[in-house]
C-alpha positions in Angstrom: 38.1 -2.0 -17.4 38.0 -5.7 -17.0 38.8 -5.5 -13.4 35.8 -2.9 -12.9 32.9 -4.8 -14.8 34.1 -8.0 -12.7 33.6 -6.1 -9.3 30.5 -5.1 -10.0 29.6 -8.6 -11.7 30.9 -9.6 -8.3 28.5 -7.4 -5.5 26.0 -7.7 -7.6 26.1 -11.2 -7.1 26.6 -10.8 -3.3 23.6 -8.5 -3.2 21.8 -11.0 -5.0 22.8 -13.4 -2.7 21.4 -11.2 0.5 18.5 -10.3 -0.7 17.8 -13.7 -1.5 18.5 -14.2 1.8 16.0 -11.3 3.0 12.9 -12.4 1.0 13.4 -16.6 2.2 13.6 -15.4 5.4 10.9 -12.6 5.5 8.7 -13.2 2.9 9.4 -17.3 2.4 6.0 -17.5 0.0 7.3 -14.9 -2.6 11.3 -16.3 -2.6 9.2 -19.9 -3.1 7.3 -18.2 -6.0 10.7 -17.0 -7.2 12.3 -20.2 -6.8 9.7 -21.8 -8.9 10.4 -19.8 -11.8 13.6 -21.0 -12.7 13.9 -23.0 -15.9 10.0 -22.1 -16.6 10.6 -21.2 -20.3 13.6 -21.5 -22.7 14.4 -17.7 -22.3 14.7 -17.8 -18.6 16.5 -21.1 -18.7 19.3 -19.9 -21.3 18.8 -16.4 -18.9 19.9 -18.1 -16.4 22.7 -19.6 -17.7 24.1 -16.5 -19.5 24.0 -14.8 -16.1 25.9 -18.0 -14.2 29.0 -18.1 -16.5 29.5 -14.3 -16.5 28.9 -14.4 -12.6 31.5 -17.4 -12.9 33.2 -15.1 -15.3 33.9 -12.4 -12.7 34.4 -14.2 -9.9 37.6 -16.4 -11.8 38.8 -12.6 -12.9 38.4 -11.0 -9.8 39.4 -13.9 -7.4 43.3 -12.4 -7.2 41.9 -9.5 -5.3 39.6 -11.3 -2.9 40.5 -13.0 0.2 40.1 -17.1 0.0 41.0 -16.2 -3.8 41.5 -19.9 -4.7 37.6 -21.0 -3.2 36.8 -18.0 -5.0 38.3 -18.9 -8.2 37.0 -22.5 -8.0 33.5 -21.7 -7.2 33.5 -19.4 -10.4 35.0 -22.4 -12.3 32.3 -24.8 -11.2 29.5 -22.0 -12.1 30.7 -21.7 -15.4 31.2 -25.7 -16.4 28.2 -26.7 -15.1 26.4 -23.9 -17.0 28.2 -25.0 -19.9 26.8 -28.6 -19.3 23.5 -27.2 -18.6 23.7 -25.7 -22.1 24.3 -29.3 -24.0 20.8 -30.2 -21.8 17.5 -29.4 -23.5 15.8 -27.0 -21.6 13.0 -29.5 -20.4 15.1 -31.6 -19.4 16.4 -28.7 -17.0 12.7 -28.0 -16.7 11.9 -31.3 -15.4 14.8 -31.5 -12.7 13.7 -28.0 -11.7 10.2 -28.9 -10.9 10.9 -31.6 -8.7 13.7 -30.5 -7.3 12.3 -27.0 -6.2 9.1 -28.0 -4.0 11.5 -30.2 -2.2 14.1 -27.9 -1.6 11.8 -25.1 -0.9 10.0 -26.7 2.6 13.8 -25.8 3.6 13.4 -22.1 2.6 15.0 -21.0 6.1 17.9 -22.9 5.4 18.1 -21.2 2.0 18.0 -18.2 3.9 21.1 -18.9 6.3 22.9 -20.6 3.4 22.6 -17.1 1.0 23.0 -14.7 3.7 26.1 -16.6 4.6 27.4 -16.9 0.9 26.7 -13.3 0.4 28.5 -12.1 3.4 31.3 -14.0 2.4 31.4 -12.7 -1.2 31.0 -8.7 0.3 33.7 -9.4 3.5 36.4 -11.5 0.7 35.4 -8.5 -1.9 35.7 -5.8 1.1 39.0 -7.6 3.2 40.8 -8.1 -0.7 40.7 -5.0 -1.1 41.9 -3.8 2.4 44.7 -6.6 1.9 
């Protein structure tokens, strides 16, 4: 049961991660708009971090059956420590970082693009060659 909720937890992510990639590189102004929004209220911020530690979560549970499990495993340890961190943070502080932070990183929205398709395939082809393994 544990194993099942983390694989979906898991290509969830991985679609998240491509279609991410799909609207920066198609539609750049709505994944900017999207971008924006992070941290834009208290309920999206603690949102946000609910959904990193049970992404971080599943990916630490599921790692054994994924190819590169260790990367896998450490990467899920890193989303759920920093969310932790993130939680000890008042939200406007989180609000703050996000707002100058985002219109930077955004005027590289291509990038962002390559970096989530990439990161996406990798989570579907570890999930996909894991379980061929």
């Amino acid at each position: 049961m544990i194993e099942a909720l983390s694989l979906s937890v898991v290509i969830l992510t991985g679609l998240y991660f491509c279609a991410l990639a799909a609207a920066s590189l198609i539609v750049p102004a709505a994944a900017n708009r999207f971008l924006r929004g992070f941290a834009s209220s208290p309920r999206v911020h603690y949102t946000e971090l609910l959904i990193r530690i049970l992404v971080g979560w599943s990916l630490v549970m599921y790692a054994p059956q994924m190819i590169a499990s260790v990367a896998f495993r450490l990467f899920g340890w890193v989303l759920m420590i920093t969310s932790a961190c993130l939680f000890l943070v008042p939200w406007r502080w989180h609000q703050r970082f996000a707002q100058q932070v985002v219109p930077w990183a955004t005027r590289y929205i291509t990038l962002i693009g390559l970096f989530s398709l990439m990161l996406g395939g990798l989570i579907m082809a570890a999930i996909v060659r894991g379980s061929a393994a």
